[in-house]
N, C-alpha and C positions, 0 to 999 in steps of 0.2 A: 731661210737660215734658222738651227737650233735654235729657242729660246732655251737659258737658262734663268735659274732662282736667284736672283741678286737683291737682298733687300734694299731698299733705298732710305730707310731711317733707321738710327741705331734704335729705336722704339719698336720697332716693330721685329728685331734680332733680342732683343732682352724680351719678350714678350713669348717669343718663338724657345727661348732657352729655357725659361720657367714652365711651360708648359712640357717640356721634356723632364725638367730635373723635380720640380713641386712632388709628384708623382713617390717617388722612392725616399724622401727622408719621412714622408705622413705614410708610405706604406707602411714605412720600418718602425713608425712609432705604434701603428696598429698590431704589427704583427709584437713588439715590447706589451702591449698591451695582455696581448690573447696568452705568450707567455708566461705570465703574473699571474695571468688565472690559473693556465693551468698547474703550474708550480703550485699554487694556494690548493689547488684540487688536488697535488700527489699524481699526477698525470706527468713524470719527468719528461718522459721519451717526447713528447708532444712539447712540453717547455723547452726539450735541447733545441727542434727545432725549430720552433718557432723565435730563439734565441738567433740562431744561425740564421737563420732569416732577416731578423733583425739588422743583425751586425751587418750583413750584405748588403742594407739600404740606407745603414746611417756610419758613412765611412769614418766621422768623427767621434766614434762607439766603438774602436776596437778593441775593450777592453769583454765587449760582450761574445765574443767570442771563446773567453775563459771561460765565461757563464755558461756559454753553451755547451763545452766539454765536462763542467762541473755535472751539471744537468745528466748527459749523457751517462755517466760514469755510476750517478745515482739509478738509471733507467739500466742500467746492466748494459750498455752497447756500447762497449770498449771500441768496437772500428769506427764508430762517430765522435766516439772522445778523442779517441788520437785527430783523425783528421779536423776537429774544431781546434783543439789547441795548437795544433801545428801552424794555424789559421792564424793564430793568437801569436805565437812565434815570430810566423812570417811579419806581423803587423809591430812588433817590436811593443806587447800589448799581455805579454804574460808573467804572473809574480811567480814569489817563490812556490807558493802554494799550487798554482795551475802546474809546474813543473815537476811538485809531488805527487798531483792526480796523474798527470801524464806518465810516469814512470810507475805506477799502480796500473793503469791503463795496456802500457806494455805488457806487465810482468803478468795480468790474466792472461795475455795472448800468449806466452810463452815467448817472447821474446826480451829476454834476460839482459840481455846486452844494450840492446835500448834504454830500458827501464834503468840500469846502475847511471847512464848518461846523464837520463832525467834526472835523478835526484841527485849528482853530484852537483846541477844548476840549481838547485833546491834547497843547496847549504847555506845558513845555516840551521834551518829548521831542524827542531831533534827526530822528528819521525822521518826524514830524511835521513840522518846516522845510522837510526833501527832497521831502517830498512837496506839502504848500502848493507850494513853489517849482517845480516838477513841473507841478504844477497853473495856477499864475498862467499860465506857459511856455506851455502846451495855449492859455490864455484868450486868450492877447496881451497877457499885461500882465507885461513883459519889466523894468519897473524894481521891479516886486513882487516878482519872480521873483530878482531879485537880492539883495536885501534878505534875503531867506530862506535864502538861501545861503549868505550871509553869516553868518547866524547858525547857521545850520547848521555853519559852519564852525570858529566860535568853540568849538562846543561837539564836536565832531571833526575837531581839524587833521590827524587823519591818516588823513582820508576823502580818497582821492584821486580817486574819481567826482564827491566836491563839486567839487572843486578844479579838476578838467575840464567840469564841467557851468556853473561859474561862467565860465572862461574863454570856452564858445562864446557867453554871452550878452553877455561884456564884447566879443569879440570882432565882433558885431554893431552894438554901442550906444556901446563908449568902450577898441579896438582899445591902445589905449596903456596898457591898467589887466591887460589879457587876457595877456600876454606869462608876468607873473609865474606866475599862476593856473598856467600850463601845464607850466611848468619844473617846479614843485613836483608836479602829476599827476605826468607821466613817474620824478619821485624817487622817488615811493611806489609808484606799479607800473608799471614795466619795459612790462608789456603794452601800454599808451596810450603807446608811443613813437612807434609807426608815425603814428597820427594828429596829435600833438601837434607828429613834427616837419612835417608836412607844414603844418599851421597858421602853426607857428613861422616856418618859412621864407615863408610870405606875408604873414606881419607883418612880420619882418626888409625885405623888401624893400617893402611899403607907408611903412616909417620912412625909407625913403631921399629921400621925397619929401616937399614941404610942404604938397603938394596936397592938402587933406581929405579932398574928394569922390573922387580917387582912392585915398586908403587904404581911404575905404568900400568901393570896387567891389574893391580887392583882397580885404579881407577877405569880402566875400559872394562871391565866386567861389571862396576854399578853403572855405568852408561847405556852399556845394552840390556842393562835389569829395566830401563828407563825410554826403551825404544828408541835409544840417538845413538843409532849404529854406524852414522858417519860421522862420528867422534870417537868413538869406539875403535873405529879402524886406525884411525889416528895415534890413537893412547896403547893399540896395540904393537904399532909400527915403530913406535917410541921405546917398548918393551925387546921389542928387536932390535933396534938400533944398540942397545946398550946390553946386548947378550944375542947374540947372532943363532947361539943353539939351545935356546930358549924354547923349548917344545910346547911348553902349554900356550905361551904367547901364539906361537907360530899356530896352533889347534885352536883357539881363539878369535886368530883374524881371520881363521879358515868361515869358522861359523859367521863372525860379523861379516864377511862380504857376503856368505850364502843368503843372510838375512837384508840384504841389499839388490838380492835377484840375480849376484854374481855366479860361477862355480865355486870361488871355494877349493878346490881339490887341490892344488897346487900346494897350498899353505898347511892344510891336513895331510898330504904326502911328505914332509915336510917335519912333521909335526912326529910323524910316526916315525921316520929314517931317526930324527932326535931323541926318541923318547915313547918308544911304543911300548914302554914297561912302565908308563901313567894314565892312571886309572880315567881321569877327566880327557885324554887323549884318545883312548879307546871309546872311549863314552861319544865326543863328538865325530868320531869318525862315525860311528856309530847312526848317529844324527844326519851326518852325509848319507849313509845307505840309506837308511830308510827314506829321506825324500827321493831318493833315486828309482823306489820302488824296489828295493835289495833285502826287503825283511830278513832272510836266512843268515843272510849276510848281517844285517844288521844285530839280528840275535848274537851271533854267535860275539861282536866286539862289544856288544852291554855283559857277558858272560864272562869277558875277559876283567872290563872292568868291575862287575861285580865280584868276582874270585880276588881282583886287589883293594876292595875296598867292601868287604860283604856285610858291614855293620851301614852301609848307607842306604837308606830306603829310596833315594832318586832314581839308583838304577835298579833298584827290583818296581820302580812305578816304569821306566823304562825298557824293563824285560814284559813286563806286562803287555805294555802299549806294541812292543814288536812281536808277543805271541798272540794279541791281535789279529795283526795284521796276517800272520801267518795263518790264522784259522783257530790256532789250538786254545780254544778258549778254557779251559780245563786250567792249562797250565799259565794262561793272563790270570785267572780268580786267583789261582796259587801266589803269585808275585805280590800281586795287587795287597793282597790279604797278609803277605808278610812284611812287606812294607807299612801297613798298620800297625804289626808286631814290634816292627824295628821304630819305628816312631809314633805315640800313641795320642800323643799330645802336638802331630802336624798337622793342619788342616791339608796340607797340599795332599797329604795320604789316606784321608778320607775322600778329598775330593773326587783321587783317581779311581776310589773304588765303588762309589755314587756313578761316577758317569761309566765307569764298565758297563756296570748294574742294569742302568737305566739303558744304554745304548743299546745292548743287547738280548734287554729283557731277560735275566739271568738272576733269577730266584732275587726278586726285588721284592716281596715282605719280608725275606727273612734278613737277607745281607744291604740290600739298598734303599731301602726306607729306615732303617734303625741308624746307618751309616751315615743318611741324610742329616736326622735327626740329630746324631753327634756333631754332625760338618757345623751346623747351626748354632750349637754352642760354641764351636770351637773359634768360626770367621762370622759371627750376626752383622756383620756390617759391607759385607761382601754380599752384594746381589747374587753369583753363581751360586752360593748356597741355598737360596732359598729359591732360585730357577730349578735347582737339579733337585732338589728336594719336592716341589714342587710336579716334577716329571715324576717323580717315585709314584706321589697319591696318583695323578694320572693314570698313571699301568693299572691301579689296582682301584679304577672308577669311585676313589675316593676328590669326587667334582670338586665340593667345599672345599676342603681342606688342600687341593690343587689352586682353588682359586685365590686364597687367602696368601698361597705362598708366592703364588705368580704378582702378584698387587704388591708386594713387599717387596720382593725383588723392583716393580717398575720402581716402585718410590723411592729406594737407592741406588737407584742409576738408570735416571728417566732418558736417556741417548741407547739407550739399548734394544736389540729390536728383539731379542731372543724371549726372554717374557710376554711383551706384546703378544707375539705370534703366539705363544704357549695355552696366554689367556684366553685368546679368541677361538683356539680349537677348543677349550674349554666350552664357552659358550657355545658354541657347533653342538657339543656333544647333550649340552642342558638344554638347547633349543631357545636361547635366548638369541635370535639371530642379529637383532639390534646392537648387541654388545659385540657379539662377534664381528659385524662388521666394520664398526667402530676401531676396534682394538688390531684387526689383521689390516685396517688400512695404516693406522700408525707403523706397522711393524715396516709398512710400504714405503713411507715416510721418514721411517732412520734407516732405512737399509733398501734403497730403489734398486742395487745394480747387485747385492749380496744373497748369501742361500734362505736367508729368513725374508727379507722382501720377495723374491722368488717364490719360494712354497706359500706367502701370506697369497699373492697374487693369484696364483694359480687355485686357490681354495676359493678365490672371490671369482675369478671365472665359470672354476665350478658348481658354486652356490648360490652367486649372486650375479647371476647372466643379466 
């Protein structure tokens, strides 16, 4: 007959269960241990899991399972943060704050939809609001998006990214509520002056009119002066609603969808059947051809718009830019150069005719180092000035004084890779190769997947095998 295992004292089944269970709450406090360190070392990814390990052997520590997704989240591995917090969920073991990271968590993955989930469990925290309100913004759902801000704000009036964030969407939707929102940013940080007043003043001068549909096209056009061209569409679409043959609107949200990676053409076809005897309508069709690769095409509707409007230097920097493209560089100098005539006192018209200069190498001691030199007086606080200017001495193996301008340029606007790179072919050419490699690896640094980290790369390939 089988024998089986039947203990014959309860002493010796408590004896049998401790030696199963003893095992996994002292693992789990070992592994809380190794944890701690490594957290104290900046070692996350190791801390998440050694958390998650934890949490797995001391079933009365389900709160450490948040720890481990907090963990994660710090270590950059979003797919271990969702699956610890989820952990934490399942355990009935997550606050508001684990429910913040986890919809932060989501929203790196691309999964957007999750993410507004998480943090509507996450209310009332205010970066919970910022973030919904973040979110709707992304969706299209612009009067969601306010509302959250709104409460966001309630509960930090002296968030002044709310307060600017609220303003660009009142700014789109109900320009008359956007004004205050603004004045108050700029109070709390100084920084958002530059944009706010530029805002400001296209609201200021949208209130001068009663015209609806033209306050809307004013306000989408300081919005995509400001790269929020899905507000822009918005405050465009607003300017059509309230004048259906509204041509420059309709030429306008042509450009803001283009500027969105959309076509476009619909709205500029549109724009023209409306109103192809305006200047700015010609102009962005204009704009259509030429990204289409249409120069001729594109010439000929800046020619139209400059014959309706031939005191503006935009589109003779425009006729320039598409006789470019054309080849006929004779007749870019010509544009370029009257566009200085017609405005003497723009920097955007020195610029255009610096970077002709320099791009082409096209008699730059005589016309694009003096030109630079102007641009400098005119924008000193503008990095592209003393980048292009800088390319000038370049051409013309003036190293120093190449170098001095490229340094100026980094020091006002150190995120930029264009200088970088500039300065390091510098050094290439002085033979300072230390510096060079230094400087082209920054440029690698703010620009890894762009044409200036590209060519810095490829120069350190080249030189630095």
């Amino acid at each position: 007959m089988k024998k089986t295992f039947e203990p014959k004292h309860p002493l010796i089944l408590i004896a049998l269960l401790t030696l199963i269970l003893v095992p996994r709450p002292i693992g789990g406090r070992l592994d809380l241990r190794s944890a701690d360190r490594y957290d104290s070392a900046g070692n996350f990814s190791a801390a998440a899991q050694a958390y998650a390990s934890a949490a797995a052997r001391i079933p009365w520590m389900p709160s450490l399972w948040e720890t481990a997704g907090l963990k994660a989240i710090q270590a950059g591995d979003e797919k271990s943060a969702i699956t610890f917090f989820t952990m934490a969920v399942d355990h009935h073991a997550i606050t508001e704050w684990g429910w913040l990271y986890l919809g932060i968590a989501y929203q790196k993955r691309g999964e957007l939809a999750s993410a507004v989930k998480a943090w509507d469990e996450a209310l009332p925290l205010p970066q919970a609001y910022s973030n919904l309100a973040s979110a709707q913004r992304l969706m299209g759902n612009f009067g969601e998006a306010i509302e959250f801000w709104r409460e966001n704000i309630a509960l930090e009036p002296e968030n002044a990214t709310s307060h600017y964030s609220l303003g660009l969407l009142l700014t789109a939707t109900a320009p008359d509520q956007a004004l205050a929102e603004f004045i108050q940013a700029a109070m709390l940080n100084p920084d958002l002056a530059i944009p706010v007043n530029s805002l400001r003043t296209a609201l200021n001068t949208a209130f001068l009119s009663d015209d609806r549909a033209y306050r809307f096209l004013l306000s989408g056009r300081a919005l995509g002066a400001l790269g929020e061209w899905d507000l822009a569409v918005e405050a465009f679409h607003n300017a059509i609603a309230g004048r259906i043959n509204y041509a420059e609107a309709w030429a306008w949200l042509g450009e803001a969808k283009q500027q969105q990676g959309k076509d476009g053409y619909p709205e500029i076809e549109q724009a023209l059947a409306f109103g192809s005897e305006l200047a700015i309508v010609q102009g962005l069709y204009g704009l259509y051809l030429q990204r289409q690769g249409q120069a001729d095409f594109a010439l000929a509707a800046f020619k139209k718009a400059s014959n309706l409007e031939p005191n503006s230097p935009g589109w003779q920097i425009a006729l320039g830019n598409a006789s470019e493209q054309t080849g006929d560089l004779v007749a870019a100098y010509e544009y370029y150069f009257h566009a200085v005539e017609l405005a003497p006192a723009d920097a955007s018209t020195w610029r255009a005719i610096v970077a002709f200069s320099v791009s082409n190498d096209v008699d730059v001691g005589g016309t694009g180092l003096p030109a630079a030199r102007k641009l400098v007086i005119l924008a000193p606080n503008d990095w592209q000035s003393y980048d292009l200017a800088g390319q000038a001495e370049f051409l013309l193996d003036n190293y120093s004084a190449a170098e001095t301008y490229f340094k100026k340029a980094i020091q006002l606007s150190p995120t930029q890779a264009a200088p970088a790179l500039h300065v390091g072919l510098v050094y290439m050419q002085t033979g300072d190769r230390n510096s060079a490699f230094s400087f082209l690896t920054l440029a690698i640094t703010i620009d890894p997947n762009g044409p200036h980290g590209w060519q810095a790369g490829r120069m350190l390939e080249q030189f630095f095998p």
